[in-house]
C-alpha positions in Angstrom: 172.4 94.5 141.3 176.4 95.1 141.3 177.9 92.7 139.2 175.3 90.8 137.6 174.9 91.4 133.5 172.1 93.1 131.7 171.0 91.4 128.2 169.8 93.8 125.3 167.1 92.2 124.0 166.7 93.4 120.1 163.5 94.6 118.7 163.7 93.2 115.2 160.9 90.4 114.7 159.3 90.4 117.8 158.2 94.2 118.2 160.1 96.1 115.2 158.7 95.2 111.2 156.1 92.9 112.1 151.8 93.6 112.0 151.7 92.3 115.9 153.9 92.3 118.5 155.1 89.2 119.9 153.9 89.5 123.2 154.1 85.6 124.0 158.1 86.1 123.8 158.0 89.3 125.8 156.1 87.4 128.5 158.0 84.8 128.6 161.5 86.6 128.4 160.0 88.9 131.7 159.2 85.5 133.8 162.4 84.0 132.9 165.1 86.2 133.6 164.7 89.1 135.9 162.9 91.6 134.1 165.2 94.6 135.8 168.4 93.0 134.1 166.2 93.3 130.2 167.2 96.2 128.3 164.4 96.4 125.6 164.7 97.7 122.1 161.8 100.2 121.7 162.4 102.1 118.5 158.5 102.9 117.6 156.0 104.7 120.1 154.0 101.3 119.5 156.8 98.9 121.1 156.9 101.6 123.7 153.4 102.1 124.8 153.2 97.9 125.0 156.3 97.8 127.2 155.1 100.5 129.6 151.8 99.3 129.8 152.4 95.2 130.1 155.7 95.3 131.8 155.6 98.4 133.9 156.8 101.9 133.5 160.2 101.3 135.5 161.1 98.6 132.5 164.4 99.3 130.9 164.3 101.0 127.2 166.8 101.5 124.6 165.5 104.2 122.4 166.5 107.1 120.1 167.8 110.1 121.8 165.1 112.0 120.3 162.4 110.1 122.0 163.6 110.3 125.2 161.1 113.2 126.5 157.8 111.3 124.7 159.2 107.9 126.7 159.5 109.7 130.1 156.2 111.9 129.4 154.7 108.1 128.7 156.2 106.7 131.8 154.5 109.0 133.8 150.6 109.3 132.4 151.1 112.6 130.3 150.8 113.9 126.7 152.6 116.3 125.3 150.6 119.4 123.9 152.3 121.9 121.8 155.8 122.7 122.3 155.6 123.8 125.9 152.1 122.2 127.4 151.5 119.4 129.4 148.3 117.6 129.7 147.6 114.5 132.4 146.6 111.1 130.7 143.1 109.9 130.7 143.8 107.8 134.1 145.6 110.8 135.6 144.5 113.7 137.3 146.1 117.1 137.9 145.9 118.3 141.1 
C-alpha cells in the first residue's frame, strides 16, 4: 500500500452525538473506497464495538490513547476484569 493516501473519516454526526449510528454511510464509505486506506474516528466504546463487529477487527481506529488497551482487548474477543485479569468473550474459548 506504499504510496497511496489514507482518508480520516471524522466521527462527528455519523457515530459521535447522535441516538444511532449511521451505519448506511459507514457501509457505503467501506464498499467505496478500500476499507484498509479508512482511518475511523472511534471516540466512544459504542462507535468501537460497531466498527469491530460490522467492518472487522483489522479496521483502522483513531482513538484516545487511553483506550488503546480496551480497543485491542475488543479486537481480540476479551474483557477486561479487574486491573490485572483477563476473561475470553462469550464466542471465545480459552484453551
Amino acid at each position: 500500500m506504499s504510496g497511496q493516501v489514507s482518508r480520516l473519516v471524522q466521527g462527528e454526526g455519523i457515530v459521535e452525538d447522535v441516538p444511532e449510528i449511521d451505519e448506511a454511510v459507514l457501509l457505503d464509505l467501506a464498499a467505496c473506497l478500500d476499507p484498509r486506506l479508512l482511518v475511523l474516528q472511534a471516540k466512544d466504546e459504542r462507535s468501537r464495538r460497531w466498527f469491530i463487529e460490522d467492518l472487522g477487527p483489522e479496521t483502522n481506529l483513531d482513538v484516545e490513547a487511553r483506550d488503546l488497551i480496551p480497543l485491542e482487548l475488543a479486537r481480540r474477543g476479551l474483557a477486561e476484569r479487574g486491573l490485572t485479569g483477563l476473561v475470553a468473550g462469550a464466542a471465545e474459548a480459552v484453551e
